[in-house]
mmCIF file of the N, C-alpha and C atoms, coordinates in Angstrom:
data_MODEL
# 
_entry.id   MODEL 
# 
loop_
_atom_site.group_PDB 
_atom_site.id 
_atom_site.type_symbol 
_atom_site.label_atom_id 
_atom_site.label_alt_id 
_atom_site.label_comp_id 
_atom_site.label_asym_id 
_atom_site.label_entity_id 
_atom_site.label_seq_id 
_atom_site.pdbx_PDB_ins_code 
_atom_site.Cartn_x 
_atom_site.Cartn_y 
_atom_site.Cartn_z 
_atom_site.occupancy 
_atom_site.B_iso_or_equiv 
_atom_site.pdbx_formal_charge 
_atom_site.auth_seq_id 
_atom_site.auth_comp_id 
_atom_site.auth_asym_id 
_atom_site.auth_atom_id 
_atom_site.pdbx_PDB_model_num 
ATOM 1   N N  . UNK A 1 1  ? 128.944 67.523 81.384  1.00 0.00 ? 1  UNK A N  1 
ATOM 2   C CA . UNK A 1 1  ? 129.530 67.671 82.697  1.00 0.00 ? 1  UNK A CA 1 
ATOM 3   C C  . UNK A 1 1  ? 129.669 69.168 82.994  1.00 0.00 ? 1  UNK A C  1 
ATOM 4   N N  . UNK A 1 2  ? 129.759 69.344 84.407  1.00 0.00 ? 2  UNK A N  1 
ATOM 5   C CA . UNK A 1 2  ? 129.872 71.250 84.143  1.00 0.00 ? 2  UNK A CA 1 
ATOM 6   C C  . UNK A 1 2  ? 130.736 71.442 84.804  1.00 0.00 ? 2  UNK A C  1 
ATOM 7   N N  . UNK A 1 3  ? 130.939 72.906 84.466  1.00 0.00 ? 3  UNK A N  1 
ATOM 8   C CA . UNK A 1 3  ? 132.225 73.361 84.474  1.00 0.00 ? 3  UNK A CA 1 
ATOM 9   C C  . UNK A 1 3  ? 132.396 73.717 86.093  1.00 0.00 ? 3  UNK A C  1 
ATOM 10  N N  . UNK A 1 4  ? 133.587 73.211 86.873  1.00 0.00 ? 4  UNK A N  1 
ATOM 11  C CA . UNK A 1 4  ? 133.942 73.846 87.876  1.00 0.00 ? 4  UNK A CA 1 
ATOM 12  C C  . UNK A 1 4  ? 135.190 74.965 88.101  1.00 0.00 ? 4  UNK A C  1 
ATOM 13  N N  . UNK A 1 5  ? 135.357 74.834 86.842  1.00 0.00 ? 5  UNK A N  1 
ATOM 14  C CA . UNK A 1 5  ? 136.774 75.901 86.972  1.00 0.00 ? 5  UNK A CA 1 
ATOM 15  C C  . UNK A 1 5  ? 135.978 77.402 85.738  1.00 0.00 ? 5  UNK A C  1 
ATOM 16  N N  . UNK A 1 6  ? 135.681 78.790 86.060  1.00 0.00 ? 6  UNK A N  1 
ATOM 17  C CA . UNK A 1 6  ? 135.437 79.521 84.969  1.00 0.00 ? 6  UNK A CA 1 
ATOM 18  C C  . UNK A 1 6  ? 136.126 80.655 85.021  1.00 0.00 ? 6  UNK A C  1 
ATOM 19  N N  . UNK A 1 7  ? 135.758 81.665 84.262  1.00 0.00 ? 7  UNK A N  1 
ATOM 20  C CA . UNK A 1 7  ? 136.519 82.910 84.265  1.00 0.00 ? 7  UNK A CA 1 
ATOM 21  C C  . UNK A 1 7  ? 136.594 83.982 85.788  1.00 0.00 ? 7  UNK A C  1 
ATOM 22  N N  . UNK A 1 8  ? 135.398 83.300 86.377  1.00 0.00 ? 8  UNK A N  1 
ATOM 23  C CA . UNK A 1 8  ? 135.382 84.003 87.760  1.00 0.00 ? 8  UNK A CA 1 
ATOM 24  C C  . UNK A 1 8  ? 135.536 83.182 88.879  1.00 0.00 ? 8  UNK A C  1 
ATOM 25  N N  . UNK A 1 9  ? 136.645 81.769 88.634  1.00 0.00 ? 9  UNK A N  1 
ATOM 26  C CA . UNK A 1 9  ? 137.050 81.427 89.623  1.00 0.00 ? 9  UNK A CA 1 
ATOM 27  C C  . UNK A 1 9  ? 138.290 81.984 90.317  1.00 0.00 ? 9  UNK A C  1 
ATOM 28  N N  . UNK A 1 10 ? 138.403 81.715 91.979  1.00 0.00 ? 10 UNK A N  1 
ATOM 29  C CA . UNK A 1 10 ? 139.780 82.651 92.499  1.00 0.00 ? 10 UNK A CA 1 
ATOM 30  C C  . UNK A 1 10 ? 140.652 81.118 92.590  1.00 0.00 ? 10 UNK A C  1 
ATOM 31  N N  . UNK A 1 11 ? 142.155 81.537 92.182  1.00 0.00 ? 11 UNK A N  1 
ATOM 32  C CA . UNK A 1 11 ? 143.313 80.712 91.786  1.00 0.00 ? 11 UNK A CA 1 
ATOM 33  C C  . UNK A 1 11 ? 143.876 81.379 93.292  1.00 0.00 ? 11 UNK A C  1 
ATOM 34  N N  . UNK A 1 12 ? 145.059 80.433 94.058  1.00 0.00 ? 12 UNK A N  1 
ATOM 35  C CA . UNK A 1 12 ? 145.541 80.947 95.224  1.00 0.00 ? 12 UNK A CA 1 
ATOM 36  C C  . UNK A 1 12 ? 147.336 79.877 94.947  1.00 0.00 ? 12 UNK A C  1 
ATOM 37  N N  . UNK A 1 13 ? 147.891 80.202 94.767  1.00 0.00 ? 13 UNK A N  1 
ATOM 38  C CA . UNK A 1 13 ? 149.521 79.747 94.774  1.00 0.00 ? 13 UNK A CA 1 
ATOM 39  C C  . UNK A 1 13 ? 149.752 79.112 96.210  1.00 0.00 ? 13 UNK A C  1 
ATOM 40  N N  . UNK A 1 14 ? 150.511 78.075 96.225  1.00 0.00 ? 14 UNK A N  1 
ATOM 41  C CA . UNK A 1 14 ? 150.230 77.168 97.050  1.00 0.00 ? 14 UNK A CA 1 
ATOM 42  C C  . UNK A 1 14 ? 151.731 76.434 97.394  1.00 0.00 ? 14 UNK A C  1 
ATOM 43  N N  . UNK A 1 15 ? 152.236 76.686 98.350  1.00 0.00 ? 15 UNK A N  1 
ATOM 44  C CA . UNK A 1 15 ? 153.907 76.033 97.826  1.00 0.00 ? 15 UNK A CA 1 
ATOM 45  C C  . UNK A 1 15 ? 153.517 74.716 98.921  1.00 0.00 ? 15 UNK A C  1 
ATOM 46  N N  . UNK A 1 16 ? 153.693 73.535 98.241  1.00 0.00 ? 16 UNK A N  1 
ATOM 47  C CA . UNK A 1 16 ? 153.254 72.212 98.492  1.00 0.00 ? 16 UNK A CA 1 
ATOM 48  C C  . UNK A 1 16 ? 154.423 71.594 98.791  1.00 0.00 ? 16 UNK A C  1 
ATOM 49  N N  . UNK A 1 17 ? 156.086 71.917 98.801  1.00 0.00 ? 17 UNK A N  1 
ATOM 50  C CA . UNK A 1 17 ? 156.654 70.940 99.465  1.00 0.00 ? 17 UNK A CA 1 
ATOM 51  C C  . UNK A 1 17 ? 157.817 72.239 98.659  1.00 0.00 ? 17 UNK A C  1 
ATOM 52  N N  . UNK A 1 18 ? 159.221 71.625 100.220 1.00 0.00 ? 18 UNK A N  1 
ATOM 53  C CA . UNK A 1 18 ? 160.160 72.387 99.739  1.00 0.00 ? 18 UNK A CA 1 
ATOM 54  C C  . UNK A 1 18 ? 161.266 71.121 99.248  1.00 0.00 ? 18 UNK A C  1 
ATOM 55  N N  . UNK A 1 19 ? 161.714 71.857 97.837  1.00 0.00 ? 19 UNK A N  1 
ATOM 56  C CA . UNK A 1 19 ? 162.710 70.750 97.510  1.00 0.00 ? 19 UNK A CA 1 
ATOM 57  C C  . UNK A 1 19 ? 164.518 71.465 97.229  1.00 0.00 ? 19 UNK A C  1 
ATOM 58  N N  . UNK A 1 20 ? 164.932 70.791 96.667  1.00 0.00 ? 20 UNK A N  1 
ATOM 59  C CA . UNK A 1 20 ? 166.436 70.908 96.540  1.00 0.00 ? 20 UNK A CA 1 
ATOM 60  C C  . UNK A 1 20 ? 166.385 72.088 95.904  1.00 0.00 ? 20 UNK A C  1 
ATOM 61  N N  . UNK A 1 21 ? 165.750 72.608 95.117  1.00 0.00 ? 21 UNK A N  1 
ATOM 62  C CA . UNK A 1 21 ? 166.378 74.001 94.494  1.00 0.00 ? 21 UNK A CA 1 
ATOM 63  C C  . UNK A 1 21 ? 164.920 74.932 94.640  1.00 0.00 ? 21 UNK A C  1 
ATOM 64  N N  . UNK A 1 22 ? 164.315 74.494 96.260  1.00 0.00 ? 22 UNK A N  1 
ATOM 65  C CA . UNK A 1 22 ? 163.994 75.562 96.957  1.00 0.00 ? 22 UNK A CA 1 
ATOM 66  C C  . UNK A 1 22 ? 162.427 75.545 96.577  1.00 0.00 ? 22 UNK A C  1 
ATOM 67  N N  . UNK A 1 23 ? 161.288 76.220 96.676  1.00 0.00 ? 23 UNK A N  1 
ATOM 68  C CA . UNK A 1 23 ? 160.054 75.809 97.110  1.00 0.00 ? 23 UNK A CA 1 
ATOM 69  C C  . UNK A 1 23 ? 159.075 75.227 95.971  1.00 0.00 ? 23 UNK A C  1 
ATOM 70  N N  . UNK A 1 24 ? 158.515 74.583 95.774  1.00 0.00 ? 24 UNK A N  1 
ATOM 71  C CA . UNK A 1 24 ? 157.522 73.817 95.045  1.00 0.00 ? 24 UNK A CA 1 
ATOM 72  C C  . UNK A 1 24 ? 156.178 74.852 94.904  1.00 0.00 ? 24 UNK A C  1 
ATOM 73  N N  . UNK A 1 25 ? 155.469 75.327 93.890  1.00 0.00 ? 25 UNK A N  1 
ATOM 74  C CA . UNK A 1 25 ? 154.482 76.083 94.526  1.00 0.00 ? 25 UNK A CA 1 
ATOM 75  C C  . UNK A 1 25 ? 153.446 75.336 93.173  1.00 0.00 ? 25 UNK A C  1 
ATOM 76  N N  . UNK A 1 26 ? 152.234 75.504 93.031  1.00 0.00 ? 26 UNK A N  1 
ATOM 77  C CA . UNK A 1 26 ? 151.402 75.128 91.901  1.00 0.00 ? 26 UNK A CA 1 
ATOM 78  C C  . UNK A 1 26 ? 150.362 76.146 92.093  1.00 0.00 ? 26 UNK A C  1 
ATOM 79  N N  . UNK A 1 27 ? 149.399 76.538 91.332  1.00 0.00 ? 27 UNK A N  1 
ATOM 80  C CA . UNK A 1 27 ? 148.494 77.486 91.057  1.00 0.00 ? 27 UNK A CA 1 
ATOM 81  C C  . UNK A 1 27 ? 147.004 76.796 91.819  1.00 0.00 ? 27 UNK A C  1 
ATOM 82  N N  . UNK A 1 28 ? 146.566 76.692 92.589  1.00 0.00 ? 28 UNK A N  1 
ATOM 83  C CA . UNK A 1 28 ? 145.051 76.115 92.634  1.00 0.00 ? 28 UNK A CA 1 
ATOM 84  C C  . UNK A 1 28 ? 143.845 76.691 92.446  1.00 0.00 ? 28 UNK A C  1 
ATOM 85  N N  . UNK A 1 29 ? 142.924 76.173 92.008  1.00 0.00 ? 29 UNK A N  1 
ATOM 86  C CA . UNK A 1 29 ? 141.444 77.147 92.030  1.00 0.00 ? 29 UNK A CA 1 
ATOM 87  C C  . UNK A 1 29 ? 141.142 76.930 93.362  1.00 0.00 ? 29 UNK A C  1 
ATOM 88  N N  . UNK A 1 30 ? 140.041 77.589 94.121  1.00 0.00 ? 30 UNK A N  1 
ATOM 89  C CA . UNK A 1 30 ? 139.484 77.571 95.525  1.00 0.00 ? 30 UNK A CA 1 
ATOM 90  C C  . UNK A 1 30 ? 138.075 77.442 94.879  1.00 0.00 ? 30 UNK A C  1 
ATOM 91  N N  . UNK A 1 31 ? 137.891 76.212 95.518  1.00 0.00 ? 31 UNK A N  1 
ATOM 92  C CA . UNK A 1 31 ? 136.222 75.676 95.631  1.00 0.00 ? 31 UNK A CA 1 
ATOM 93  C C  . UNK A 1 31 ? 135.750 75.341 96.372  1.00 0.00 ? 31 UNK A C  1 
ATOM 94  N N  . UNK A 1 32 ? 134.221 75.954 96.885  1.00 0.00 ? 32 UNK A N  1 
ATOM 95  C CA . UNK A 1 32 ? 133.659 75.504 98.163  1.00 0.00 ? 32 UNK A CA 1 
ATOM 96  C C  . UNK A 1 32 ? 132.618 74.177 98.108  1.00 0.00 ? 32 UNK A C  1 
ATOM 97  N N  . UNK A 1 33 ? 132.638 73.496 98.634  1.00 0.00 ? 33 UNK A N  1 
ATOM 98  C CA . UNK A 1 33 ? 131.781 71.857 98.222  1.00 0.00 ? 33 UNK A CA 1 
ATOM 99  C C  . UNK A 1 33 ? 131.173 71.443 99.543  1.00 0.00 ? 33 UNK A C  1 
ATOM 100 N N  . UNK A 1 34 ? 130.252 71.062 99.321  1.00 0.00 ? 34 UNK A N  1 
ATOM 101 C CA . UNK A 1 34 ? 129.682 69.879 99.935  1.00 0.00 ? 34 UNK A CA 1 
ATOM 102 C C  . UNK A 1 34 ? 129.991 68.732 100.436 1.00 0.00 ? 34 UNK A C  1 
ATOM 103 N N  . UNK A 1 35 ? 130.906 67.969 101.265 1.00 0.00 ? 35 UNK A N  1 
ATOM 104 C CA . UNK A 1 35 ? 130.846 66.725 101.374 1.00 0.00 ? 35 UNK A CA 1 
ATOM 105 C C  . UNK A 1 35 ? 130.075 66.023 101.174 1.00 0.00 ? 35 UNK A C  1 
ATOM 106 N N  . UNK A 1 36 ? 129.673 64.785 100.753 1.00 0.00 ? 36 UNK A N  1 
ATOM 107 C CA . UNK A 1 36 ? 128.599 63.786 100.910 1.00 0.00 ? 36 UNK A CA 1 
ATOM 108 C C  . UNK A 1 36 ? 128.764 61.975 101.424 1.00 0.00 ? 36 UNK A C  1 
ATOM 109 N N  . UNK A 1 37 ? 127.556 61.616 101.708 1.00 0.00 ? 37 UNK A N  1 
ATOM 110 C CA . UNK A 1 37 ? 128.202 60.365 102.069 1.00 0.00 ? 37 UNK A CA 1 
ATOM 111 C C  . UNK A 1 37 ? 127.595 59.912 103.455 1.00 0.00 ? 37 UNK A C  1 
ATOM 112 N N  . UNK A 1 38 ? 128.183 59.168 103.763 1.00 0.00 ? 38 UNK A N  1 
ATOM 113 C CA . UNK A 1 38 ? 127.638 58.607 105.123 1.00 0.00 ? 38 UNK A CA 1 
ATOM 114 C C  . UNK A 1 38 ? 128.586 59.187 106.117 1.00 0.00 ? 38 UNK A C  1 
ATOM 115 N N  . UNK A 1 39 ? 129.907 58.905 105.718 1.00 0.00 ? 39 UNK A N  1 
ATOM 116 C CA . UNK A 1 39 ? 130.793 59.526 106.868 1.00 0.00 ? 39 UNK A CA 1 
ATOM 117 C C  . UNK A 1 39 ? 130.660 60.879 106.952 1.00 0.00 ? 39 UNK A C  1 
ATOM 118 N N  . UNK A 1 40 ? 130.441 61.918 105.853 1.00 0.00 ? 40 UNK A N  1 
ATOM 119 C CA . UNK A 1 40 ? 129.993 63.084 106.400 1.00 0.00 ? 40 UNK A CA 1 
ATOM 120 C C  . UNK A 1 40 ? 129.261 63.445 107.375 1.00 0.00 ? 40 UNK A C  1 
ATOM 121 N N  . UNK A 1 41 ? 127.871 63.041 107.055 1.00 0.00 ? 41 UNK A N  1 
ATOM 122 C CA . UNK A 1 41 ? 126.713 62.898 108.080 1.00 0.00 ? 41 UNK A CA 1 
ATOM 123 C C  . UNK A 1 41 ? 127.160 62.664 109.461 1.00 0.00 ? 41 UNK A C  1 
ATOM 124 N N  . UNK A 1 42 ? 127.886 61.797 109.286 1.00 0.00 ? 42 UNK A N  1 
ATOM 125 C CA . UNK A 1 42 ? 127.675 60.904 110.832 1.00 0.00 ? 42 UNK A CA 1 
ATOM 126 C C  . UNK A 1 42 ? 128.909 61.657 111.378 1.00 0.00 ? 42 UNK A C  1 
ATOM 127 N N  . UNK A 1 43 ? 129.890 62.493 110.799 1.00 0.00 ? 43 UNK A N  1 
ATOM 128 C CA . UNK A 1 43 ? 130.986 63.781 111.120 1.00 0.00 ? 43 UNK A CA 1 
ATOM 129 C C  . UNK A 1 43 ? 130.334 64.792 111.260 1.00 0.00 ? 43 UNK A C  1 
ATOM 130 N N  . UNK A 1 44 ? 129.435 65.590 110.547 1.00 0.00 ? 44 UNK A N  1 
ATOM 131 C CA . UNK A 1 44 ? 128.387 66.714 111.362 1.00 0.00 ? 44 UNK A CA 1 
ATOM 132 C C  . UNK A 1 44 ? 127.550 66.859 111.962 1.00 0.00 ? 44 UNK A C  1 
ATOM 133 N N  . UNK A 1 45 ? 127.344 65.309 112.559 1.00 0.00 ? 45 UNK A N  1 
ATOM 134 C CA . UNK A 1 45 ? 126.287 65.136 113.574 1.00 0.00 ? 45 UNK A CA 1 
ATOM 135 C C  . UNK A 1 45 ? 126.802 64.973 114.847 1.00 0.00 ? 45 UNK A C  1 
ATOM 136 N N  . UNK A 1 46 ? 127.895 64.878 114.787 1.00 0.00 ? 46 UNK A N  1 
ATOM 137 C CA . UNK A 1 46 ? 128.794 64.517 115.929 1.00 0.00 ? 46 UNK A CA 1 
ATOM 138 C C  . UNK A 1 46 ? 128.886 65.972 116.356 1.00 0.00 ? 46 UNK A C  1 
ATOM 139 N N  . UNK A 1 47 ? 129.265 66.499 115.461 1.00 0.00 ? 47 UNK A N  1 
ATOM 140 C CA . UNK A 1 47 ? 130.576 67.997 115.503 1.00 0.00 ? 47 UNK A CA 1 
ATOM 141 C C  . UNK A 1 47 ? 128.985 68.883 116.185 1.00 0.00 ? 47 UNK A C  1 
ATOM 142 N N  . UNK A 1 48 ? 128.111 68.662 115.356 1.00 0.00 ? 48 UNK A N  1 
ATOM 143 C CA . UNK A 1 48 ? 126.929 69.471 116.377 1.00 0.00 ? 48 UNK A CA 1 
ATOM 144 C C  . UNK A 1 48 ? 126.190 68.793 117.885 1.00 0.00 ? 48 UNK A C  1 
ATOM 145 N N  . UNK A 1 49 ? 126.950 68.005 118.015 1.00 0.00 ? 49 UNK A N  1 
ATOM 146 C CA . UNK A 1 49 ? 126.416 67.545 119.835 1.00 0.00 ? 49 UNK A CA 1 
ATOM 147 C C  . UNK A 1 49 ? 125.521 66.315 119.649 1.00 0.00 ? 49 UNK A C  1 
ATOM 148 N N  . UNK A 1 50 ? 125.344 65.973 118.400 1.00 0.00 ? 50 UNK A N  1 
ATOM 149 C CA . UNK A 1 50 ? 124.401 64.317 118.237 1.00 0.00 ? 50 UNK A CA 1 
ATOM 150 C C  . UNK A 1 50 ? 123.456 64.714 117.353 1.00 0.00 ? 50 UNK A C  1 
ATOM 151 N N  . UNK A 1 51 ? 122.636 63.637 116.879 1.00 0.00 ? 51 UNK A N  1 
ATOM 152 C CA . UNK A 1 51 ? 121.766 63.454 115.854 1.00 0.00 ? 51 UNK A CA 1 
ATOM 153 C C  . UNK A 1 51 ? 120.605 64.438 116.134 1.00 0.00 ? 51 UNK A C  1 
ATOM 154 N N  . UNK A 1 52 ? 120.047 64.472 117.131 1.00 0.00 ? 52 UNK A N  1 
ATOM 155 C CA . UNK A 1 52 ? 118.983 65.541 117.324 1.00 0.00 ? 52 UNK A CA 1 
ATOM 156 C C  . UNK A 1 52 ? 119.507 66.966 117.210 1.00 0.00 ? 52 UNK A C  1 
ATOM 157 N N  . UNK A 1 53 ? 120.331 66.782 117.494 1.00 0.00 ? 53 UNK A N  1 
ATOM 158 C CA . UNK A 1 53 ? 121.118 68.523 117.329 1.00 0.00 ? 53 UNK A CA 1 
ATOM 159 C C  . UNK A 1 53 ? 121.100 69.024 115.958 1.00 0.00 ? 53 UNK A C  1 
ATOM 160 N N  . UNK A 1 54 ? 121.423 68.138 115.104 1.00 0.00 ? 54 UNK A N  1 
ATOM 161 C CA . UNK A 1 54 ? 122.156 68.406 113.828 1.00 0.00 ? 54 UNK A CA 1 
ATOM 162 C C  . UNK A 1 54 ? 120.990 69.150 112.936 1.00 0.00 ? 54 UNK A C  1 
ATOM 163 N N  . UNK A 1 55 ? 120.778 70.524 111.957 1.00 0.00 ? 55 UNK A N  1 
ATOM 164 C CA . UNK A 1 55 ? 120.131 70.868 111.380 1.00 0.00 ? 55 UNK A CA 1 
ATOM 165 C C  . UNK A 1 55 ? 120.402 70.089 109.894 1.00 0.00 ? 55 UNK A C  1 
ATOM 166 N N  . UNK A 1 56 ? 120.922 69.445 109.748 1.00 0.00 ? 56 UNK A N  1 
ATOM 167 C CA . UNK A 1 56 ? 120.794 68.423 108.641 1.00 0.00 ? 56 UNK A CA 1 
ATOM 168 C C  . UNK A 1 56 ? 121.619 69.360 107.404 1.00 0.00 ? 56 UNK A C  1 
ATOM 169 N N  . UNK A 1 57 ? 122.250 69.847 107.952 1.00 0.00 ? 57 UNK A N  1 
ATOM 170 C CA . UNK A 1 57 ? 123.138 70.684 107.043 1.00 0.00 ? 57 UNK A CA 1 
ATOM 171 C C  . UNK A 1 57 ? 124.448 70.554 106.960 1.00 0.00 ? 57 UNK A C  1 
ATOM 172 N N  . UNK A 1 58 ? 124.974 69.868 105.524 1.00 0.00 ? 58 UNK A N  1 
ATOM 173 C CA . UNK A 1 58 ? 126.546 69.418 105.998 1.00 0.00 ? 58 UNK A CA 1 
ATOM 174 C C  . UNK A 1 58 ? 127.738 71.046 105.333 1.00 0.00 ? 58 UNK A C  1 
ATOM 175 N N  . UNK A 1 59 ? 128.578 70.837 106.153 1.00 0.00 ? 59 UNK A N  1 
ATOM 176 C CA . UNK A 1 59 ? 129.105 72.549 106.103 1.00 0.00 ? 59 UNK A CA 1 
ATOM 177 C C  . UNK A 1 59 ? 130.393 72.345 105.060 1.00 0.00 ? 59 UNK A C  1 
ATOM 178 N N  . UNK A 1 60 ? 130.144 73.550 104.453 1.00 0.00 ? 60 UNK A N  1 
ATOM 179 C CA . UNK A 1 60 ? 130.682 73.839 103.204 1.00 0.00 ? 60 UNK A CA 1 
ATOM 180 C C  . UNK A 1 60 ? 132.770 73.281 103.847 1.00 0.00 ? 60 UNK A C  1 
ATOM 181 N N  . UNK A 1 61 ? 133.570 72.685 102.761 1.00 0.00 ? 61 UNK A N  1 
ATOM 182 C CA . UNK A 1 61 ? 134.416 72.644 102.596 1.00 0.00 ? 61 UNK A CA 1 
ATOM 183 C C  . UNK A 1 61 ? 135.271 73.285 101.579 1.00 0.00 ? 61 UNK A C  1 
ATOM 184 N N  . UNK A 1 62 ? 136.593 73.928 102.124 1.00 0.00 ? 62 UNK A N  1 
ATOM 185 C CA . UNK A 1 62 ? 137.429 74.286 100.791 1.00 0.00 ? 62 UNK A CA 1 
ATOM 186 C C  . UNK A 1 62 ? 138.479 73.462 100.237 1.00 0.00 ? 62 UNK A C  1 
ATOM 187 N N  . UNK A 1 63 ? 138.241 73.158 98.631  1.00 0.00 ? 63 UNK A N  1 
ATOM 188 C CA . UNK A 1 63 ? 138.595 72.091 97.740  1.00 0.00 ? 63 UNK A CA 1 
ATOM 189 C C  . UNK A 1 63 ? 139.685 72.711 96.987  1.00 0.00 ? 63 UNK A C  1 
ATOM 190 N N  . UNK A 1 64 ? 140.827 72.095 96.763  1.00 0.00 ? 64 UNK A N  1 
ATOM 191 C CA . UNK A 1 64 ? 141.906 73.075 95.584  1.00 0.00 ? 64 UNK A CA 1 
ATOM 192 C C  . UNK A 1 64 ? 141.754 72.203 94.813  1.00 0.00 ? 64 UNK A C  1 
ATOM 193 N N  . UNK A 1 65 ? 141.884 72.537 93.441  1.00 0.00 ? 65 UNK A N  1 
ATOM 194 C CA . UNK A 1 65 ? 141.663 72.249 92.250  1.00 0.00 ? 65 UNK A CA 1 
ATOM 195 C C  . UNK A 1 65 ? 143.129 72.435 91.398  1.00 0.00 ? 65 UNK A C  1 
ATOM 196 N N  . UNK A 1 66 ? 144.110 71.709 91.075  1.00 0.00 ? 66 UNK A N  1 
ATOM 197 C CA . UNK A 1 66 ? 145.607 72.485 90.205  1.00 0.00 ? 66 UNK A CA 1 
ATOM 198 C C  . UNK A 1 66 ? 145.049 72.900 89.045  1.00 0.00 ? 66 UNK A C  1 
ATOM 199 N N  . UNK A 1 67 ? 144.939 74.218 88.975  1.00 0.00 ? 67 UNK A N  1 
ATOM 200 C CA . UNK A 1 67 ? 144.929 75.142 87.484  1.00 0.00 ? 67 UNK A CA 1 
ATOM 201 C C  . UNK A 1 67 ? 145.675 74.054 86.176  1.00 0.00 ? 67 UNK A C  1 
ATOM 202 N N  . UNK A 1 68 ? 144.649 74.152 85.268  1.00 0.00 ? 68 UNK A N  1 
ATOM 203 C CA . UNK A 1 68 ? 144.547 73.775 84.133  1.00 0.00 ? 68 UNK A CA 1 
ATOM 204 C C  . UNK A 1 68 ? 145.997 74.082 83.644  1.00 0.00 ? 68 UNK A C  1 
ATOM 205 N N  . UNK A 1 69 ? 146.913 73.566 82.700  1.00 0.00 ? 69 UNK A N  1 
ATOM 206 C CA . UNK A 1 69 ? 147.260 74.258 81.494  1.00 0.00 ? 69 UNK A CA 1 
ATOM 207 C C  . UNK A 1 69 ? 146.847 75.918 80.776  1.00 0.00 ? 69 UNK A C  1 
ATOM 208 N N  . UNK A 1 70 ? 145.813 74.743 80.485  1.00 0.00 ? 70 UNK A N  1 
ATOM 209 C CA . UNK A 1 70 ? 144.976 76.309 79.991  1.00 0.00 ? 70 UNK A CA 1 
ATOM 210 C C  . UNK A 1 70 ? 144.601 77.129 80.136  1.00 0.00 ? 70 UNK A C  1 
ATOM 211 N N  . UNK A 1 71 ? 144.461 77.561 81.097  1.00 0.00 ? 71 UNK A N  1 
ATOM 212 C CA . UNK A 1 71 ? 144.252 78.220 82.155  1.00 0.00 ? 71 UNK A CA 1 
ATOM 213 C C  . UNK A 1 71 ? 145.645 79.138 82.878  1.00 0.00 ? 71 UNK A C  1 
ATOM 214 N N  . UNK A 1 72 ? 146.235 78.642 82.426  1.00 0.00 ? 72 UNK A N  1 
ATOM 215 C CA . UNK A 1 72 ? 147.828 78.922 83.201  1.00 0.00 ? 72 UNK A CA 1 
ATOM 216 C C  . UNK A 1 72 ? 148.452 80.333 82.144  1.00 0.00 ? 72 UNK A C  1 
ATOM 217 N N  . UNK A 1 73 ? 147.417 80.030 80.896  1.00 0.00 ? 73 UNK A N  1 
ATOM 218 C CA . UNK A 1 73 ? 148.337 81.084 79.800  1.00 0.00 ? 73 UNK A CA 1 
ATOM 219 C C  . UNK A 1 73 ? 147.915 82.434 79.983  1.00 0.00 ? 73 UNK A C  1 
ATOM 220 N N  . UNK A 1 74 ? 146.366 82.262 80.166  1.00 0.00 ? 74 UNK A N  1 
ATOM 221 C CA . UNK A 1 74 ? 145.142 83.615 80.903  1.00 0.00 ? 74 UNK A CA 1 
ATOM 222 C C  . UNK A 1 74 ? 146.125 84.667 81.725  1.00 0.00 ? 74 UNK A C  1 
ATOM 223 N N  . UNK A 1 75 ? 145.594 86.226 81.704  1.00 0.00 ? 75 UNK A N  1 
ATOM 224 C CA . UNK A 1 75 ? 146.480 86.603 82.549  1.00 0.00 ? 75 UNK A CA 1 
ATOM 225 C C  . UNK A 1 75 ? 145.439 86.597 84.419  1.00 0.00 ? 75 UNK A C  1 
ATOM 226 N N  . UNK A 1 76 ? 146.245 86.729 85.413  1.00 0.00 ? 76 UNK A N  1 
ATOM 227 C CA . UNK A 1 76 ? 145.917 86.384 86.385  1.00 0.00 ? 76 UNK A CA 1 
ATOM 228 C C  . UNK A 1 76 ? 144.368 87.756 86.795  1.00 0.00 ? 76 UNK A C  1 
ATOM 229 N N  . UNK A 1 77 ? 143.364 87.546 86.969  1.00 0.00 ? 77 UNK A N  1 
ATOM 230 C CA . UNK A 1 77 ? 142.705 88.632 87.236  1.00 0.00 ? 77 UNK A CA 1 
ATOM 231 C C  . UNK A 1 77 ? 142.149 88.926 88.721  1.00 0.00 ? 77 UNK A C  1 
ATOM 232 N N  . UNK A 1 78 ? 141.693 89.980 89.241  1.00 0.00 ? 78 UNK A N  1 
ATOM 233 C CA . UNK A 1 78 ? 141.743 90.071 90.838  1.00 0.00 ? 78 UNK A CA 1 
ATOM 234 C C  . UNK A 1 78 ? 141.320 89.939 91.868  1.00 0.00 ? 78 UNK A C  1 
# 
């Protein structure tokens, strides 16, 4: 399987909900992906004006990933 998380991925802190003793935050990686699928398609064919329009290219999305453990001990780099 390969690796989506490596030494030159960017991590971005993320405060995901505020609670009783004040903000929630978790570490995420930032990954750019592909959607796939049918509902994609038929979502960037729309978003470009209809099926003839569409260059058949589905547009990159950003994915968070919660930092590993292991990853968590590394020091943060820039």
């Amino acid at each position: 399987m390969p690796q989506l998380i490596d030494i030159k991925t960017r991590f971005e802190e993320v405060v995901w909900r505020e609670g009783s003793k004040g903000a929630m935050t978790s570490r995420f990686a930032v990954l750019e992906v592909r959607p796939s699928g049918k509902e994609a398609c038929r979502t960037a064919q729309e978003q470009a004006g209809g099926r003839n329009r569409w260059d058949g290219v589905l547009p990159l999305r950003t994915l968070l990933v919660e930092q590993p453990e292991t990853a968590a001990a590394r020091p943060a780099t820039g």
